[in-house]
VMD Tcl script that draws the C-alpha trace (Angstrom):
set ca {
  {0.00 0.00 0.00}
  {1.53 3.44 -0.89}
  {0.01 5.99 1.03}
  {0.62 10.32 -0.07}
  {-0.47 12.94 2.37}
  {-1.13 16.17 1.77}
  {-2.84 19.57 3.07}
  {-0.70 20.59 5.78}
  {0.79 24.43 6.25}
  {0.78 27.05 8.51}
  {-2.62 28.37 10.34}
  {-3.59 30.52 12.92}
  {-5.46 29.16 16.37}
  {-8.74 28.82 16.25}
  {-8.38 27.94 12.21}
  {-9.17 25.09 9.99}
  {-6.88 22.91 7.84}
  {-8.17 19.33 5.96}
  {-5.50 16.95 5.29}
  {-5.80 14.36 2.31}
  {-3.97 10.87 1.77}
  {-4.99 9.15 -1.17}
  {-3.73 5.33 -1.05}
  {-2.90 2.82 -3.86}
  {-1.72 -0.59 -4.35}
  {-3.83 -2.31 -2.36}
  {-7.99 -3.14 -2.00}
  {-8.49 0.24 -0.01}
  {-12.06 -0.14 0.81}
  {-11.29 -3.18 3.26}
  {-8.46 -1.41 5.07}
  {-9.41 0.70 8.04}
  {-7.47 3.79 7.89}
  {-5.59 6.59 10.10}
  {-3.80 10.03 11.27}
  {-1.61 9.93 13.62}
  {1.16 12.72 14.63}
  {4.61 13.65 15.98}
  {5.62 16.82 17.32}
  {9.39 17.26 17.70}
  {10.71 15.41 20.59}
  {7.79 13.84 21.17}
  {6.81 10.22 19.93}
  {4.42 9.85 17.70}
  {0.39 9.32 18.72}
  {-2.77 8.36 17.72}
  {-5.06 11.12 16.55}
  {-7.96 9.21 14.34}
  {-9.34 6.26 12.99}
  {-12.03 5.18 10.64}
  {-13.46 1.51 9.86}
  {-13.17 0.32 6.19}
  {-16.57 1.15 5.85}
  {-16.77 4.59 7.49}
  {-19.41 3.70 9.81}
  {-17.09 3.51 12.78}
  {-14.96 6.25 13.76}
  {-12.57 6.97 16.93}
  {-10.54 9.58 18.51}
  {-7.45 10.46 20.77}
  {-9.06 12.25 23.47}
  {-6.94 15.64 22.55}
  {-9.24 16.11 19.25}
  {-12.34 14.87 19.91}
  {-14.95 17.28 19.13}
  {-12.06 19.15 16.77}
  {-11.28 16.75 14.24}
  {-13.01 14.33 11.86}
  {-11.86 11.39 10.12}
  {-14.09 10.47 6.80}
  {-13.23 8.37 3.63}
  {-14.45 8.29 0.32}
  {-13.52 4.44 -0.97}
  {-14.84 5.68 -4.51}
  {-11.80 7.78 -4.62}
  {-9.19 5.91 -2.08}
  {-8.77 8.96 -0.17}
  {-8.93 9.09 3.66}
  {-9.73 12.53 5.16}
  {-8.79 14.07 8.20}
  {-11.17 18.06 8.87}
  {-9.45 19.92 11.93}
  {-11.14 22.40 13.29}
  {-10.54 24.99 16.39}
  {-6.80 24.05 15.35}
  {-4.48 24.72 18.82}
  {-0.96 25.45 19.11}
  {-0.81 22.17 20.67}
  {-1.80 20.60 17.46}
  {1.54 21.54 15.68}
  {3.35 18.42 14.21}
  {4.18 16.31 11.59}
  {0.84 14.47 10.79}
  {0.94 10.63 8.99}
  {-1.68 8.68 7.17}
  {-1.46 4.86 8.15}
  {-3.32 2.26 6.99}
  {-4.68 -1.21 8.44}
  {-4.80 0.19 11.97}
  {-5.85 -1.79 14.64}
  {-8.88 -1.16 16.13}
  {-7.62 -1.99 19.70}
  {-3.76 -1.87 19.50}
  {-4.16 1.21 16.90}
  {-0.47 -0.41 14.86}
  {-0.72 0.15 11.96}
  {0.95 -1.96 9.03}
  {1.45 0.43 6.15}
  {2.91 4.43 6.75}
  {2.86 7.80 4.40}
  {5.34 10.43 4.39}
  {4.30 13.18 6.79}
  {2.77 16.57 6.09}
  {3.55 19.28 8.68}
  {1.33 21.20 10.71}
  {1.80 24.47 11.78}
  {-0.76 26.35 14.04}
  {0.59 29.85 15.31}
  {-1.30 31.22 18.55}
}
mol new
graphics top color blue
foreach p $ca { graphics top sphere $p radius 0.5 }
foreach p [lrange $ca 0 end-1] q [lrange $ca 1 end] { graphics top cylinder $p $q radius 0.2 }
display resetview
């Protein structure tokens, strides 16, 4: 599975950014997708994750209410809307695929897109 992210840059608090990471190579409607992120010197964590179908969705506690994960598996593109972005939320965010719905690994990685959110 390749996996490219995109729709990261540089917002103010309190704005909005939607990232994008269309997948290939593999049968993406069967594969439950994710975000997760990494600030610097900080290990990475879970932010969001969505079922293969989209029905089921879940959340790091730090987002919820904020964010929303979606898919479209016409397109093979896994969404991630952030809203009320926090300075907190700065940090290099990665689109993983086949992600555990209790351990939250994840088998298959994108490059990152950064995140910037200035207060």
């Amino acid at each position: 599975v390749q996996l490219q992210a995109s729709g990261g840059g540089l917002v103010q608090a309190g704005g909005s950014l939607r990232l994008s990471c269309v997948a290939s190579g593999r049968t993406f409607s069967y594969t439950a997708m994710g975000w997760f992120r990494q600030a610097p010197g900080k290990e990475r964590e879970f932010v969001a994750r969505v079922s293969w179908s989209g029905a089921s969705t879940s959340y790091a506690d730090s987002v919820k209410g904020r964010f929303t994960i979606s898919r479209d598996n016409a397109k093979n593109i896994v969404y991630l809307q952030m809203n009320s972005l926090k300075p907190e939320d700065t940090a290099n965010y990665y689109c993983a695929a086949d992600v555990h719905p209790l351990t939250l690994a994840a088998h298959y990685w994108g490059q990152g897109t950064q995140v910037t959110v200035s207060s």
